[in-house]
One Martini backbone bead per residue (centre of mass of N, CA, C, O) as a GRO file, in nm:
protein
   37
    1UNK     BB    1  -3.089  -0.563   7.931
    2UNK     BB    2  -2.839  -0.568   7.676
    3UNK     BB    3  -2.543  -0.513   7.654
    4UNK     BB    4  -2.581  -0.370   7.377
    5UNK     BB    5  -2.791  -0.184   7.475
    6UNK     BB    6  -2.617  -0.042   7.605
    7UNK     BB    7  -2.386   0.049   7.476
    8UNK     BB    8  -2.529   0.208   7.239
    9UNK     BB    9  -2.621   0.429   7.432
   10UNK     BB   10  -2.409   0.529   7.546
   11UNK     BB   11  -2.296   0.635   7.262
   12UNK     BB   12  -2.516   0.828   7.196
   13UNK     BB   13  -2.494   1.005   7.410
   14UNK     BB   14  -2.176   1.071   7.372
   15UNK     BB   15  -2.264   1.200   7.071
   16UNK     BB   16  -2.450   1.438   7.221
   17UNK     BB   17  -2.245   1.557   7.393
   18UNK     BB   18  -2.043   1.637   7.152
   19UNK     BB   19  -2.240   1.828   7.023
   20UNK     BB   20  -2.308   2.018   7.228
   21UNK     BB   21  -2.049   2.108   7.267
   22UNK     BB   22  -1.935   2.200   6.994
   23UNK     BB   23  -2.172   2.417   6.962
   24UNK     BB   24  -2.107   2.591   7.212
   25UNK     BB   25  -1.806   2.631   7.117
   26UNK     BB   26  -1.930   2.813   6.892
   27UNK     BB   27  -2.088   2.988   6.993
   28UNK     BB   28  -1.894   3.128   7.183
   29UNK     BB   29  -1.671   3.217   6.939
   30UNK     BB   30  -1.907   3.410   6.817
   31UNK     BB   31  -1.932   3.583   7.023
   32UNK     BB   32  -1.692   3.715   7.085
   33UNK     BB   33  -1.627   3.821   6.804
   34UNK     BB   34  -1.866   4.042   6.848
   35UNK     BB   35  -1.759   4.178   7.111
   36UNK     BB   36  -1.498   4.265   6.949
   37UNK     BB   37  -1.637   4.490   6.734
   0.00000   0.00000   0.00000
């Protein structure tokens, strides 16, 4: 493989990492919010 696709995936990779802690970070808020009513 060459550079341009490691670093491509690597991106990707980063792309999806960010998404999905983001999605995590709202379902637990609003889990609490949930919990506190």
């Amino acid at each position: 493989m060459s550079n341009t696709e490691v670093t491509t995936i690597i991106l990707i990779l980063c792309i999806i990492i960010a998404v999905a802690a983001y999605s995590l970070s709202f379902l637990i808020k609003k889990k609490n919010t949930e919990d506190n009513h």
